[in-house]
C-alpha positions in Angstrom: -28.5 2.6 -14.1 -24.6 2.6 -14.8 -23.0 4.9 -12.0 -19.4 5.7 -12.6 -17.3 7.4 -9.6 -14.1 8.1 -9.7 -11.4 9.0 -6.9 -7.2 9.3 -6.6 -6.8 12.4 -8.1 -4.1 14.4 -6.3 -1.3 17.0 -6.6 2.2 14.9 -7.1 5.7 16.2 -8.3 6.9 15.2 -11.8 8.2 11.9 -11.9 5.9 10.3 -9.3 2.9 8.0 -9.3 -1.0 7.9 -9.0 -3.5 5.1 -9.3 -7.0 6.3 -10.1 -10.2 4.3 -9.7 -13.5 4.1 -11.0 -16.3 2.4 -9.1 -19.1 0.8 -11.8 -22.1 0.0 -10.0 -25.4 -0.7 -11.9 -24.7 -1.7 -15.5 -24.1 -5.3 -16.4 -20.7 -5.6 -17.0 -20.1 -7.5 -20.1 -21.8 -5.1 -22.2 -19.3 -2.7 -21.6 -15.8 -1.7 -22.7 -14.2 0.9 -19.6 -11.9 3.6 -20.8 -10.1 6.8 -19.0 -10.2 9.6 -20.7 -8.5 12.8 -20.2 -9.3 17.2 -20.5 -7.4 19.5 -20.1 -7.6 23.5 -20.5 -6.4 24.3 -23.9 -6.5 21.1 -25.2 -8.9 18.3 -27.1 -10.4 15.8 -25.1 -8.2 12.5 -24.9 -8.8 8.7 -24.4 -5.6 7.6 -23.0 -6.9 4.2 -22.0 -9.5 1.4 -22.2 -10.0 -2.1 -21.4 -13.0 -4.3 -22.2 -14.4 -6.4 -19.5 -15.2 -8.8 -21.9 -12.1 -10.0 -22.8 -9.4 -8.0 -21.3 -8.0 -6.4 -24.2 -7.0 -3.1 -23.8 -5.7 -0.1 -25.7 -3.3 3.0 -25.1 -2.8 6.2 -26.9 0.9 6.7 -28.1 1.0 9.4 -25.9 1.0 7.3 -22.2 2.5 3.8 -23.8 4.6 2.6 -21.2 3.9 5.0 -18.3 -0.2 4.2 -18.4 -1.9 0.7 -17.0 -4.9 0.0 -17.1 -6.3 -2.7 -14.9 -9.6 -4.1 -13.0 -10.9 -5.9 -9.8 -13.3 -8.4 -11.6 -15.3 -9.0 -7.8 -15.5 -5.6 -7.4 -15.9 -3.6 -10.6 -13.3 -1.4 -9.8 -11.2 -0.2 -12.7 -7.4 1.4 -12.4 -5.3 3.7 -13.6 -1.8 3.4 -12.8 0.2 6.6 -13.8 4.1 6.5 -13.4 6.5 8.7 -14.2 4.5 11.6 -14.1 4.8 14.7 -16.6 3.4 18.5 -16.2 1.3 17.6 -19.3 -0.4 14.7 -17.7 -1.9 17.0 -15.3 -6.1 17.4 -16.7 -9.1 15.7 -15.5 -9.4 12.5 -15.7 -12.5 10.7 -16.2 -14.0 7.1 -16.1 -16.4 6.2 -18.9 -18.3 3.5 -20.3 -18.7 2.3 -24.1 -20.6 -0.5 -25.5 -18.3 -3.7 -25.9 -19.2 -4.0 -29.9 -17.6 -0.8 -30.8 -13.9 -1.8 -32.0 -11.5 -0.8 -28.5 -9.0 1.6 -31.1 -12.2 3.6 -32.2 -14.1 3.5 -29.3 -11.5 4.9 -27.1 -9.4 7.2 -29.4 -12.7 8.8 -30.5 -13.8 8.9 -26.8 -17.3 7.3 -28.1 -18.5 6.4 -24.7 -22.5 6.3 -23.4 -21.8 7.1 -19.5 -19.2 9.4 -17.7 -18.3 9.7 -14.6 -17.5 13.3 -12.7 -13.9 13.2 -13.1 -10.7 13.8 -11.2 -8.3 16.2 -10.8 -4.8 15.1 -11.4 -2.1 18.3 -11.3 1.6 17.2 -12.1 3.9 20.2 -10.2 6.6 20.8 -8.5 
């Protein structure tokens, strides 16, 4: 059964960085396309970024091109999020999920269209 766990969330000033992770146990990985997606209070859900084991291709939402990466530990099935330059609106949950690798990356991920979740982490952008 695919288990998704996330961790990194923290507290961090405006202009600083974070890397999250997602541990993926259970699931066999090149079904899969792993995406982060974002909540928070006030405002829709948002898939900021996935990548597709499959092939490496990934996808960002306009709104975190260029501060966003999204990366992965093939031995370990341990996907990234790298997060620079920090903005108060970046601060939400974040959470790992997991979409079939057929659905088309743009859709799959802007449409947050995923099968598993994980339990999210907090990321809070202050001062």
């Amino acid at each position: 059964q695919l288990q998704l766990v996330e961790s990194g969330g923290d507290l961090v000033q405006p202009g600083g960085s974070l890397r999250l992770s997602c541990e993926a146990t259970g699931f066999r990985s090149d079904y899969y396309t792993i995406g982060w997606v974002r909540e928070a209070p006030g405002k829709d859900r948002e898939g900021v970024s996935c990548i597709s084991i499959a092939d490496d291709n990934t996808y960002y939402a306009e709104s975190v091109k260029g501060r966003f990466t999204i990366s992965r530990d093939n031995a370990k099935n341990i996907f990234y999020l790298q997060i620079d330059s920090l903005k108060p609106e970046d601060t939400a949950v974040y959470y790992c999920a997991a979409g079939w690798r057929w659905s088309p990356i743009e859709i799959l991920c802007s449409r947050t269209a995923f099968v598993s979740w994980g339990q999210g982490t907090q990321v809070t952008v202050s001062s």
